[in-house]
C-alpha positions as CSV (number, residue, x, y, z in Angstrom):
1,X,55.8,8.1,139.9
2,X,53.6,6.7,142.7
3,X,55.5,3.9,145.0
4,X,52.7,1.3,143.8
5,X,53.9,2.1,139.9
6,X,57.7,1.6,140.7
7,X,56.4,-1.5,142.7
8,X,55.0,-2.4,139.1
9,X,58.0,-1.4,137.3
10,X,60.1,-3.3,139.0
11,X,58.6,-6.8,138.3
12,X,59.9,-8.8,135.3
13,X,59.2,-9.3,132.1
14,X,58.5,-13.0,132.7
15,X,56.5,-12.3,135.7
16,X,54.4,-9.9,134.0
17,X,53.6,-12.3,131.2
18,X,53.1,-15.2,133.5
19,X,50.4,-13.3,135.5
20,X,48.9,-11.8,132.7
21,X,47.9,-15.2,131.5
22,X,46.8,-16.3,134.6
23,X,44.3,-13.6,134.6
24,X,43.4,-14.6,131.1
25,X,43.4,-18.0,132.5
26,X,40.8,-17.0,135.4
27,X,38.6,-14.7,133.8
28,X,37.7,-17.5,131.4
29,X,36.7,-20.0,134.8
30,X,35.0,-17.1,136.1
31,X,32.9,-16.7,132.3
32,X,32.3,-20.4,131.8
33,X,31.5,-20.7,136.1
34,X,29.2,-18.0,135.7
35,X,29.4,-14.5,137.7
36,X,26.7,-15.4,140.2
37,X,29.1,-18.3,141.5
38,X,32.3,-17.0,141.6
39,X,34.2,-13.3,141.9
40,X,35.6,-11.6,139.3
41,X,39.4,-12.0,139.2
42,X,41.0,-8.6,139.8
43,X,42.5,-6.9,136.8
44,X,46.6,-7.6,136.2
45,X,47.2,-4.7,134.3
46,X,49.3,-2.2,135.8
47,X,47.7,1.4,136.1
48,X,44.5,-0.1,135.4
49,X,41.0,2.3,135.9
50,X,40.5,2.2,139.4
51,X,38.0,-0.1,141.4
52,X,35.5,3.2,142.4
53,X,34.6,3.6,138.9
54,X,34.4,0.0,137.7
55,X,30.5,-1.5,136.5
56,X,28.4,-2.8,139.4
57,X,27.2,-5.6,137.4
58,X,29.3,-8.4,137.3
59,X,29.1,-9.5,134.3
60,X,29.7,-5.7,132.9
61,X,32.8,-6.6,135.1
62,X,34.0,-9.5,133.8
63,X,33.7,-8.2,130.3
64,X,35.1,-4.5,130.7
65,X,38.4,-6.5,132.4
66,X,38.8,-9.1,129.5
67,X,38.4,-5.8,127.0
68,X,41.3,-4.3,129.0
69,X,43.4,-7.5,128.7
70,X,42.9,-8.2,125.2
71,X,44.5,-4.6,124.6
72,X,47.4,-4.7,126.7
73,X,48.3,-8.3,125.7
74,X,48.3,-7.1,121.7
75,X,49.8,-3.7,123.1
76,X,52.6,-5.2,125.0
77,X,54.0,-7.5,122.4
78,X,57.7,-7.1,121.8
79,X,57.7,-6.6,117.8
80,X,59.5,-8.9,116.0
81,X,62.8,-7.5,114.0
82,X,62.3,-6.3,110.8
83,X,64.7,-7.9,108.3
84,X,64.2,-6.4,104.7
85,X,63.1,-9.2,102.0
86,X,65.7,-10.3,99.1
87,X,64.1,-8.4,96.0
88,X,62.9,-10.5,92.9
89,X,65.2,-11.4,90.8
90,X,65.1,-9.2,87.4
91,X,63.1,-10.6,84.7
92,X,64.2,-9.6,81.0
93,X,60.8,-10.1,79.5
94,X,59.0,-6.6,79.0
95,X,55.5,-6.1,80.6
96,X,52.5,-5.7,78.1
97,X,51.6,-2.4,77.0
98,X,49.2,-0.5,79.1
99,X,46.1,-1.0,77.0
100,X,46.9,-4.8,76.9
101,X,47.0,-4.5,80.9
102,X,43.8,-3.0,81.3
103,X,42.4,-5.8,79.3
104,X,43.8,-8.4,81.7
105,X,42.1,-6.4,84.7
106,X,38.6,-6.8,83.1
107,X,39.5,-10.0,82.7
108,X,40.3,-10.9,86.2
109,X,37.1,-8.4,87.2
110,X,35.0,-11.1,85.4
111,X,34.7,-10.1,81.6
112,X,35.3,-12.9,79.5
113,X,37.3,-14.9,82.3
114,X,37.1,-17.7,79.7
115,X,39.9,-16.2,77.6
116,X,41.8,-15.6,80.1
117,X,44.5,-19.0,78.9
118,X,44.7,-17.5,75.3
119,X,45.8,-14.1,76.6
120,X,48.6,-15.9,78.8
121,X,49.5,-18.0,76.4
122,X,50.1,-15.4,73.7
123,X,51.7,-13.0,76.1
124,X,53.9,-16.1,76.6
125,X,54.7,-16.8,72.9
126,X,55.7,-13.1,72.6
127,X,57.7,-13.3,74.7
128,X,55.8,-10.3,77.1
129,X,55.2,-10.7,81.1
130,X,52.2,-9.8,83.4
131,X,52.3,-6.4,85.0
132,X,53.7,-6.7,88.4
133,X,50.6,-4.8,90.1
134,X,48.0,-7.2,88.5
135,X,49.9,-10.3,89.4
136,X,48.0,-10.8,93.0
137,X,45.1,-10.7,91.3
138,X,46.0,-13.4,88.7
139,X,47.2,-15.7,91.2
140,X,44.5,-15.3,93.2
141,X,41.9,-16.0,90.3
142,X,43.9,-19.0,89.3
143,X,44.3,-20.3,92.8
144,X,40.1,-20.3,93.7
145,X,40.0,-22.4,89.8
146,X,40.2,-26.0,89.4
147,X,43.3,-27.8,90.5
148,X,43.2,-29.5,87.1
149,X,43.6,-27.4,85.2
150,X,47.4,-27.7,85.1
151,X,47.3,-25.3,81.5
152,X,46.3,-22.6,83.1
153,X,48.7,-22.8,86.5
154,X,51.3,-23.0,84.1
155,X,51.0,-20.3,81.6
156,X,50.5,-18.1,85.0
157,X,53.9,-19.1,86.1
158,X,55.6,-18.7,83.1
159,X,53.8,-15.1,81.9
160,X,54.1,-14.2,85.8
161,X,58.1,-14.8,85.8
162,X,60.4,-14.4,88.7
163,X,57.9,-11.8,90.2
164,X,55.5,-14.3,90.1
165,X,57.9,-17.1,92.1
166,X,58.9,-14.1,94.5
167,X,55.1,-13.8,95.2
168,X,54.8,-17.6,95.4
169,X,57.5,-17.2,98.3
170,X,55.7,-14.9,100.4
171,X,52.3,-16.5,100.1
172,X,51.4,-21.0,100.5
173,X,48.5,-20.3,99.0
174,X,50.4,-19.4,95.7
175,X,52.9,-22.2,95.7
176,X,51.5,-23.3,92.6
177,X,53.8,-21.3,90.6
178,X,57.1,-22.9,92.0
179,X,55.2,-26.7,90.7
180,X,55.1,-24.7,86.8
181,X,58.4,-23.1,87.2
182,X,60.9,-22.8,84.2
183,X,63.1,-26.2,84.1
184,X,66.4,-24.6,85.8
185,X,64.2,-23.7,88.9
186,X,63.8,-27.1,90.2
187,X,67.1,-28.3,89.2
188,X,68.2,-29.0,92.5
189,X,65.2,-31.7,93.6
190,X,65.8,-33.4,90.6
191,X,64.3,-37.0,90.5
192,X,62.5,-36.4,93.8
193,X,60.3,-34.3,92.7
194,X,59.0,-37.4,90.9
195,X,59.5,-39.9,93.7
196,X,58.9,-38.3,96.9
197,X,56.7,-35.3,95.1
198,X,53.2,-34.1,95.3
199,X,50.6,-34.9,92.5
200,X,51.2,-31.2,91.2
201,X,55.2,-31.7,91.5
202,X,55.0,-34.5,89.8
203,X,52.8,-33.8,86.9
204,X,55.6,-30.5,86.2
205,X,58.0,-33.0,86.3
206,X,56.8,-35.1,84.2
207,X,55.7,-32.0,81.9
208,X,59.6,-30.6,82.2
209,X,60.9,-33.8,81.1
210,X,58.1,-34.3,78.5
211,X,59.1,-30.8,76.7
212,X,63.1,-31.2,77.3
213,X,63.0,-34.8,75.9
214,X,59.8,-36.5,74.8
215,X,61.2,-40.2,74.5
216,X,62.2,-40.4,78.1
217,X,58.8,-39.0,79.4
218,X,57.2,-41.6,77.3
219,X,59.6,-44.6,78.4
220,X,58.6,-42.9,82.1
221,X,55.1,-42.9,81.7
222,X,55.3,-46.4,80.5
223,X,57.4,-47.8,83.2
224,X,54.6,-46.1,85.8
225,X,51.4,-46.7,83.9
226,X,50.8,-50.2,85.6
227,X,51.4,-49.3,89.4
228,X,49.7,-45.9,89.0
229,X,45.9,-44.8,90.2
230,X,43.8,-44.0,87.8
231,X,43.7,-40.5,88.7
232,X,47.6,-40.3,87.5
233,X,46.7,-42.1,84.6
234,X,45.0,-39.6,83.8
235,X,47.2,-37.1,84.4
236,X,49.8,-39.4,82.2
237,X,47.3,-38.6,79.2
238,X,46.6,-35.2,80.1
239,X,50.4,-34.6,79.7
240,X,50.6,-36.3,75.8
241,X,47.5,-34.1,75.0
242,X,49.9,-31.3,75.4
243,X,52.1,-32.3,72.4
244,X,51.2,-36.0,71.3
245,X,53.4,-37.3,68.3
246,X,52.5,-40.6,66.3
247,X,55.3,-41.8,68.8
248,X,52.6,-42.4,71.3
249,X,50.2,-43.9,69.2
250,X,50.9,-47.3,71.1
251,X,51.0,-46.0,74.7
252,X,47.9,-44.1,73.7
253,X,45.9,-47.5,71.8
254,X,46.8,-49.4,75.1
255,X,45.0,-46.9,77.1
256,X,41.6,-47.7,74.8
257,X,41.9,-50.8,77.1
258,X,42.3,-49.2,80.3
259,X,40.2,-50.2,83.4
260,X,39.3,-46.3,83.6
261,X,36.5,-45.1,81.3
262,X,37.8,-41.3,81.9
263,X,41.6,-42.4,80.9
264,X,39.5,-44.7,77.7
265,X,37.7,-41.4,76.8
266,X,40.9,-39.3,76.9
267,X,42.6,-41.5,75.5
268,X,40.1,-41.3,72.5
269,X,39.9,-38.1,72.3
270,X,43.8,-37.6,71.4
271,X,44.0,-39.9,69.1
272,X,41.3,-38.5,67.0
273,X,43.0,-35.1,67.1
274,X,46.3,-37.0,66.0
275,X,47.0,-36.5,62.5
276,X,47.6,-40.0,60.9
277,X,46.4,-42.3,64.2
278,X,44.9,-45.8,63.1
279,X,41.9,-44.4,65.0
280,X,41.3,-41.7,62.8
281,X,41.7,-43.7,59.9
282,X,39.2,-46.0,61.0
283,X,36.7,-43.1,62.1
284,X,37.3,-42.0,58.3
285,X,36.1,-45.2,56.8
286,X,33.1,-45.0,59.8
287,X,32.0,-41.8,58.5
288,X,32.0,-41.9,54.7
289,X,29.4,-44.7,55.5
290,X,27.5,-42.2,57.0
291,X,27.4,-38.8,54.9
292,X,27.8,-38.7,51.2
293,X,26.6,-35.8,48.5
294,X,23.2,-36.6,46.5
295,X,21.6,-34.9,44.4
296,X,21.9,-33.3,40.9
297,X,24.5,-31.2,39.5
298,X,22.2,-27.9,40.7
299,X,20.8,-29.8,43.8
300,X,23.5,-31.1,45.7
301,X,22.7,-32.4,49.1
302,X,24.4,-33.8,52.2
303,X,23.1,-37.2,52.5
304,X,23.2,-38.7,56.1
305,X,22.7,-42.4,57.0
306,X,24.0,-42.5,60.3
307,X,24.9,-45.8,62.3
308,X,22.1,-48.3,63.2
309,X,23.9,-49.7,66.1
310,X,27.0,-48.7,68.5
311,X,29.1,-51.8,67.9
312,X,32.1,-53.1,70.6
313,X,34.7,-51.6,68.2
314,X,32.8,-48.7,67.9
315,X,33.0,-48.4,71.7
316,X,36.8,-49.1,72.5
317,X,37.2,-45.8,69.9
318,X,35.7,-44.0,72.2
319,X,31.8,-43.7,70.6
320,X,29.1,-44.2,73.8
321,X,25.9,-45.3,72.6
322,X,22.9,-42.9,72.7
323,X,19.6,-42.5,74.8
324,X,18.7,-45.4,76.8
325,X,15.8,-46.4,77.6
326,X,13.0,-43.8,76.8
327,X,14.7,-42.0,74.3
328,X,14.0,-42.6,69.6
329,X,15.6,-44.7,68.0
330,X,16.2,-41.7,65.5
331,X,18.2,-39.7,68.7
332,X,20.3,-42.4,69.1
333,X,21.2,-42.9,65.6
334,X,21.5,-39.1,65.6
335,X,24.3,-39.2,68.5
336,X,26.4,-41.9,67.3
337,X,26.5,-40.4,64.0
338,X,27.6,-36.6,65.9
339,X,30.2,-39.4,67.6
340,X,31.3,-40.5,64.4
341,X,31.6,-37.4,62.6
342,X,33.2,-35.3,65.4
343,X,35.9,-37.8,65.5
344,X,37.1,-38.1,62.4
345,X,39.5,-36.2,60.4
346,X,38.4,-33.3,58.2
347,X,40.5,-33.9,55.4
348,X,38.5,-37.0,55.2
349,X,35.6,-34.6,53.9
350,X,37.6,-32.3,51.6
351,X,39.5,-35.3,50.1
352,X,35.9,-37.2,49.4
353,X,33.9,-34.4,48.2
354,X,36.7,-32.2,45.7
355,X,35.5,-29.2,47.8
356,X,37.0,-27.1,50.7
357,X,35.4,-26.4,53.9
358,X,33.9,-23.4,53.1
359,X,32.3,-25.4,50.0
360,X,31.2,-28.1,51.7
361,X,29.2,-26.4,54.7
362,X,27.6,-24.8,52.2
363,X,25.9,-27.8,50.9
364,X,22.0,-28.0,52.6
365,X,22.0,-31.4,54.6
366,X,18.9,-33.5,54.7
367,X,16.4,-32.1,56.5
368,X,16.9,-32.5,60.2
369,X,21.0,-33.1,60.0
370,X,22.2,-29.6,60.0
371,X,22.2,-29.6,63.7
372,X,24.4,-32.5,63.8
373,X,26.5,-32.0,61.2
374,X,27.5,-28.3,62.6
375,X,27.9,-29.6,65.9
376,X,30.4,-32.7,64.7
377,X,32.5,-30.4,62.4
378,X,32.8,-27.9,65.3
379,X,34.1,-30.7,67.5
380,X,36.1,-31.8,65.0
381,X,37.8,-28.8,64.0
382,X,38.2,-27.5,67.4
383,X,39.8,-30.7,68.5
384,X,42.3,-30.7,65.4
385,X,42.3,-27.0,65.6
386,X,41.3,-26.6,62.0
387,X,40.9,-22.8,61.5
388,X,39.7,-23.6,58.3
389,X,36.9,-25.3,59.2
390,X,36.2,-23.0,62.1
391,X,35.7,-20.2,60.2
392,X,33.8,-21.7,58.0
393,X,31.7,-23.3,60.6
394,X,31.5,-19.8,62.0
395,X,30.3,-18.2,59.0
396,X,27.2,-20.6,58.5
397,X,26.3,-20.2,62.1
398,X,26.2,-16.2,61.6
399,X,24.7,-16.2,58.1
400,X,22.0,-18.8,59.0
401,X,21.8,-18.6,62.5
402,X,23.6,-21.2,64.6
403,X,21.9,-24.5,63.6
404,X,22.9,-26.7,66.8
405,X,22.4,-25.8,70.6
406,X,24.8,-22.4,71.3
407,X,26.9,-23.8,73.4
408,X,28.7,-25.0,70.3
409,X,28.8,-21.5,69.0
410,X,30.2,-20.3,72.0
411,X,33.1,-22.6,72.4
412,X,33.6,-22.1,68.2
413,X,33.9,-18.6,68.9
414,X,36.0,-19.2,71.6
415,X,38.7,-20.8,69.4
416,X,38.7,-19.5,65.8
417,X,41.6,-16.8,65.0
418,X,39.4,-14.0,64.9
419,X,41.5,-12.3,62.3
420,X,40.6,-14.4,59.8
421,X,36.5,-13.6,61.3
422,X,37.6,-9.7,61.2
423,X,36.1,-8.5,58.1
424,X,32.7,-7.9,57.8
425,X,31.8,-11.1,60.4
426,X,32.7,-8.9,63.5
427,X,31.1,-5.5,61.9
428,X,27.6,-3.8,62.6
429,X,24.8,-3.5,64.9
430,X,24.4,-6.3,67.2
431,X,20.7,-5.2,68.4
432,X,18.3,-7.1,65.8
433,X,20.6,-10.3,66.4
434,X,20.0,-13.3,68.2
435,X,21.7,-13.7,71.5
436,X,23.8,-16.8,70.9
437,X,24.7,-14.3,67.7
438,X,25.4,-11.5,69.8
439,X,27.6,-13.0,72.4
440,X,29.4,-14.9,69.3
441,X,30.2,-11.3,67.7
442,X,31.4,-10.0,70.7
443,X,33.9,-12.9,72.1
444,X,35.4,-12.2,68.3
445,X,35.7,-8.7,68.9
446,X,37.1,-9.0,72.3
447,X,39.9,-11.4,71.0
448,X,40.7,-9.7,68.3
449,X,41.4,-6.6,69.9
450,X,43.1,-8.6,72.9
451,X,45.6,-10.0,70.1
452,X,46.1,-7.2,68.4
453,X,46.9,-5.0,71.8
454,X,49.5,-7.8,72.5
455,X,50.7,-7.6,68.7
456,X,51.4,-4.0,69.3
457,X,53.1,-4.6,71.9
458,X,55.4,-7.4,70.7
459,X,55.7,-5.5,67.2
460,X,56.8,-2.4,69.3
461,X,60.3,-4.2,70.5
């Protein structure tokens, strides 16, 4: 060893660093001086290229020398100590089968990402978990989606078990999971989590509570509902949507009077899907106004006379007028009476007309309604999840061709149990169809063999 390398050697760790950044420090001056105004500061590396074979351009200089830095200030980091991670803890629940795993990865490689909540939540209700080498994947996909939609974080969290939380440890971006955890994971932050806690913290809170004991969420909400944003408020309703009982009728009719047209509307909206509300009771008596069957014995028709005006009481149940300005008076009537219909229960209809669902779509409207009608009974029987009605609904969109716009059909076909839609619906050729009909038939065929994969597995032990 040369005496100028011992020279080197023998300088200290702290000395070394503190020049090294001083050169750092003045080959930046010297870039943002400029090279025709100042030198370039000599290199503080030790056993650096020598001086003879160094650019003639300054500027070649100034750059080569920052290169050479750059490498021995990443090269000459102490590395940190290595301290092996506590493992996950074991989760009990079985992973899905492999066939029901591949599904999930075309899922998450963008086929049919829309069904991606109905796979969770049936893994969940079986009681099945995500495979461990898919779940950065999922979290990932459910991270870059909307914030609000709280459904979806949390049937992640709870298909994704205690790998998922061990993932959500190593990674903010995934903390997510924690907010949707099972109840006993957050027993130690107890009521802070709804004081002092985050919009998400406090919305699984309020969730945890609502599921362990529904009265004291309710009492909760109530308490809050006055000093909270409407944004909470919102949340609030988003939370009884998950399970609402006839028990939250009055919390729910209050909110009809909220300052909030999105908490109104939501508000609305649950209470028509509520078996037994006073709301749906009074779309009922709305709606036999409006459609009755004419006709003969042989000729049976759907008459429609929909609503000449959209009336204040009509509004606080959630019905918005129609076209303003510019638009028929027949489209306006045409939307309130969709309103109307798509609101109110559907054993309004079987009870009025002797006749089940199937029976009753079968009846030809008066000509123009069928559009309407398909649409407002699709509402409807999604909302209430009526798979009665949805399969019905399904089968006189496939025999006839879908009789409204097809985004209709598509959300239809996104909800009806496609076993009941198995036989002969989701069979044959799909080339001479339509393709609202084509992409119908293959969402059903896609669920159903998603379900069944899962069934298999969950039958399988």
């Amino acid at each position: 060893m040369s005496e100028p390398e011992r020279a080197a050697d023998t300088v200290s760790e702290p000395e070394r660093a503190a020049d090294t950044v001083s050169t750092w420090q003045d080959l930046v001056t010297a870039s943002l001086l400029g090279t025709e105004r100042t030198a370039v500061p000599p290199s503080a590396v030790p056993g650096g290229p020598a001086q003879a074979g160094a650019p003639a351009d300054p500027a070649a200089l100034l750059l080569d020398r920052a290169a050479l830095l750059t490498v021995a200030r990443r090269g000459g980091q102490r590395p940190e100590q290595a301290r092996p991670r506590p493992p996950a803890e074991p989760d009990p629940a079985p992973a899905v089968s492999p066939a029901a795993g591949r599904r999930l990865a075309r899922m998450l490689g963008g086929e049919h990402p829309d069904v991606l909540a109905e796979w969770l939540s049936a893994a969940v209700a079986r009681g099945l978990r995500v495979p461990a080498h898919l779940l950065p994947s999922l979290l990932d996909r459910v991270r870059r989606g909307s914030q609000a939609d709280a459904e979806l974080r949390r049937l992640t969290a709870l298909a994704g078990g205690s790998r998922a939380r061990w993932l959500a440890g190593l990674n903010p971006d995934w903390k997510f999971v924690t907010a949707h955890a099972p109840a006993g994971d957050h027993a130690p932050d107890g009521d802070d989590a709804w004081r002092l806690g985050s919009a998400g913290r406090r919305r699984g809170y309020l969730s945890a509570l609502r599921a362990r004991d529904p009265g004291a969420a309710r009492e909760l909400i109530a308490g809050s509902w006055d000093a909270a944003a409407p944004d909470e408020r919102v949340m609030f309703v988003n939370v009884i949507a998950g399970g609402p009982s006839l028990a939250d009728e009055p919390l729910l009719e209050a909110a009809l009077d909220d300052s909030s047209a999105w908490v109104r509307k939501m508000a609305a909206d649950v209470l028509a899907a509520l078996p037994g509300s006073a709301l749906g009771q009074r779309m009922a008596g709305r709606a036999l106004g409006c459609l009755r069957l004419g006709g003969g014995i042989l000729s049976r028709r759907l008459v429609a006379s929909p609503p000449a005006e959209c009336g204040a009481a009509m509004r606080r149940d959630g019905i918005t007028p129609g076209p303003g300005a510019g638009g028929s008076p027949l489209a306006g009537q045409a939307h309130l009476l969709l309103e109307v219909i798509a609101r109110t229960p559907l054993d309004t209809w079987t009870g009025a007309f002797g006749r089940p669902a199937g029976q009753i779509v079968a009846v030809p409207p008066s000509a123009g309604w069928a559009p309407v009608l398909f649409t407002g009974w699709s509402r409807a029987a999604m909302a209430q999840r009526d798979q009665e009605w949805m399969v019905a609904l399904i089968g006189w969109a496939l025999a006839d061709g879908p009789p409204a716009e097809t985004e209709t059909l598509r959300r239809l076909a996104r909800r009806v149990d496609p076993a009941f839609t198995a036989s002969g619906i989701t069979a044959g050729p799909l080339a001479r169809l339509s393709p609202a009909i084509r992409d119908a038939i293959t969402v059903l065929r896609f669920r159903y063999d998603m379900l069944k994969e899962l069934d298999d597995d969950d039958s399988a032990g």
